[in-house]
ZAMARSE-487679 format. One record per residue (C-alpha): residue in three letters; z, x, y. Coordinates in pm, whole numbers, padded with zeros to 5 digits, always signed. Last residue first. Layout:
REM residues N
AlaZXY/...
END
This chain:
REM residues 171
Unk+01019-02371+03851/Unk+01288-02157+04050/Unk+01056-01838+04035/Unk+01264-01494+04086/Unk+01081-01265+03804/Unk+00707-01220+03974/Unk+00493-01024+03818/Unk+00310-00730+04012/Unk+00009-00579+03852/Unk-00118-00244+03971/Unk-00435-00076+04037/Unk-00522+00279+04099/Unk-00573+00455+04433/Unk-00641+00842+04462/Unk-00707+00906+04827/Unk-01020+01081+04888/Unk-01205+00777+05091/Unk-00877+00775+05300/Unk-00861+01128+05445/Unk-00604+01303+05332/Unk-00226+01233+05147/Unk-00088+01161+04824/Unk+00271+01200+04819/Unk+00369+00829+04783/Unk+00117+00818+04466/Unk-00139+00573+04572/Unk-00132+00187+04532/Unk-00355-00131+04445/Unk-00319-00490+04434/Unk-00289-00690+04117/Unk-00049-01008+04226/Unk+00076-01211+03934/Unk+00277-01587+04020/Unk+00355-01768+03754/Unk+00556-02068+03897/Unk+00319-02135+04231/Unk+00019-02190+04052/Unk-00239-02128+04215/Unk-00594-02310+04254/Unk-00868-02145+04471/Unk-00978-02509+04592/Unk-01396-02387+04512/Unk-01338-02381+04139/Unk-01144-02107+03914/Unk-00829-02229+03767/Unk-00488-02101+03799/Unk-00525-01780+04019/Unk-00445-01484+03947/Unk-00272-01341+04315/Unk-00544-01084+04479/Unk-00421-00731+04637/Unk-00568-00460+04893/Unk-00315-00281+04904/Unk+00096-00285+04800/Unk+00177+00083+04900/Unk+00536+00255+04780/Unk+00370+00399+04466/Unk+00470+00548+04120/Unk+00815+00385+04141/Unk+00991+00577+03878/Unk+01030+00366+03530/Unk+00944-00013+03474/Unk+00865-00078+03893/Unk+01058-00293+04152/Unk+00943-00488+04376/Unk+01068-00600+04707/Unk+01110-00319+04952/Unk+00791-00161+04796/Unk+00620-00439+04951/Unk+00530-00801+04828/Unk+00541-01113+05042/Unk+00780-00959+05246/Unk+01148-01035+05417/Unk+01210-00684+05604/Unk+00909-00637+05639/Unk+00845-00957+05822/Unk+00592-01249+05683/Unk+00726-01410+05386/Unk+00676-01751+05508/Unk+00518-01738+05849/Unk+00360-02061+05962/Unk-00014-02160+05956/Unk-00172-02414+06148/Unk-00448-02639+06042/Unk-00794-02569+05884/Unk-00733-02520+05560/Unk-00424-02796+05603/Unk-00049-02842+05482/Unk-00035-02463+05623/Unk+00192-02148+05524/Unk+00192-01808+05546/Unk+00232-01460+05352/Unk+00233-01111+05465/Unk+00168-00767+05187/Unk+00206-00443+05190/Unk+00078-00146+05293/Unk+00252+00202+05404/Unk+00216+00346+05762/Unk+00622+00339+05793/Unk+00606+00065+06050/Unk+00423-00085+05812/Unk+00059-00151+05802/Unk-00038-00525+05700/Unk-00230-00716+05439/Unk-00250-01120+05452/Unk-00168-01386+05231/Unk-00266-01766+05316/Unk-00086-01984+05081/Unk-00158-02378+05093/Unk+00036-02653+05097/Unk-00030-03006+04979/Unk+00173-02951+04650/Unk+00067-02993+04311/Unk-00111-02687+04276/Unk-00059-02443+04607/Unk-00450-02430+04711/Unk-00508-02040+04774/Unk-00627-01820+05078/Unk-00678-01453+05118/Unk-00753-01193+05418/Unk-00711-00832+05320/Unk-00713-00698+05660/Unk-00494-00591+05922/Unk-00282-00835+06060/Unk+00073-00667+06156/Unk-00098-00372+06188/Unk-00326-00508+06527/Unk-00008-00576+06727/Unk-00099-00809+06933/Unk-00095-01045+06667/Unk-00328-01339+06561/Unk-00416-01591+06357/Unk-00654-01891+06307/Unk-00904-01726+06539/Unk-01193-01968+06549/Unk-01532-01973+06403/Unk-01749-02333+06428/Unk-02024-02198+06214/Unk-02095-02114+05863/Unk-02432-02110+05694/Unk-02667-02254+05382/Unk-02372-02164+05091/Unk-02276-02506+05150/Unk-02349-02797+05337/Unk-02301-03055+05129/Unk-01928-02884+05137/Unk-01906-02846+05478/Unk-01939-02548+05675/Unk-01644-02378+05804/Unk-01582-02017+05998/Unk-01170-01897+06044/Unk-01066-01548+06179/Unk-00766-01382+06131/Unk-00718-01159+06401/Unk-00459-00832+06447/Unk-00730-00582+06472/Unk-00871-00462+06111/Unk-01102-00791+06190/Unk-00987-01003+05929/Unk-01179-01295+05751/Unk-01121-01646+05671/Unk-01455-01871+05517/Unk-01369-02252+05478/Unk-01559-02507+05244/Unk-01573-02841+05408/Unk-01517-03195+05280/Unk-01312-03158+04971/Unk-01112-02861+05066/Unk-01277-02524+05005/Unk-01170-02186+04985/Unk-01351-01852+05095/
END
């Protein structure tokens, strides 16, 4: 959930290739969303598969929608997008695996890689009101990951959390 200053906005995934989009407005709020719309979509359902989350882009009127995904390789990782509104449209920024928001195709690890998953993640964010603040020069993503040999049925697998820092930031 983020908010703008009139409406608060509530995105959520369906595990098949929607992003969904409720709003209620600010005065409004926590008493009930309505007006739901697909924001995003993919026919193929791994592309978009859960993991929804939105941020306010300080001092720039942009926000950052990321989005988990299944590989081609069944491994997760991570989509980003683009809007100048919450309730606008949103373009692909990192968005391919071969160009990523985070994957194991773009980090890299002190030591042996210990996963090759990027799951179920949240960036820190810079403040911690209703606009989800980031700031786009210190970016940390803690997400979670699984040995690469790990294997079962998913309740069993043996997650543990990670903290990705990014070292390329041009501020």
């Amino acid at each position: 959930m983020i908010c703008d200053t009139v409406n608060c906005y509530l995105f959520s995934s369906d595990d098949n290739g929607h992003i969904y989009r409720s709003q209620t407005t600010v005065a409004n709020f926590p008493n009930g969303f309505g007006n739901t719309v697909i924001a995003l979509s993919d026919a193929n359902r791994f592309n978009l598969f859960e993991g929804s989350m939105v941020y306010k882009i300080q001092g720039q009127n942009q926000y950052l929608l990321l989005q988990e995904a299944i590989g081609s390789d069944g491994r997760r990782w991570y989509r980003s997008f683009t809007s100048t509104s919450l309730a606008g449209q949103w373009t692909p920024h990192a968005a391919t695996e071969s160009n990523p928001f985070a994957r194991s195709n773009n980090v890299t690890f002190s030591g042996t890689a210990w996963t090759r998953d990027i799951s179920h993640g949240e960036l820190i964010r810079a403040g911690n009101d209703q606009t989800v603040p980031l700031n786009p020069c210190q970016l940390q993503f803690v997400y979670q990951g699984m040995d690469p040999n790990a294997g079962g049925e998913y309740i069993t697998l043996p997650w543990r959390m990670g903290l990705l820092t990014q070292t390329n930031s041009t501020c």
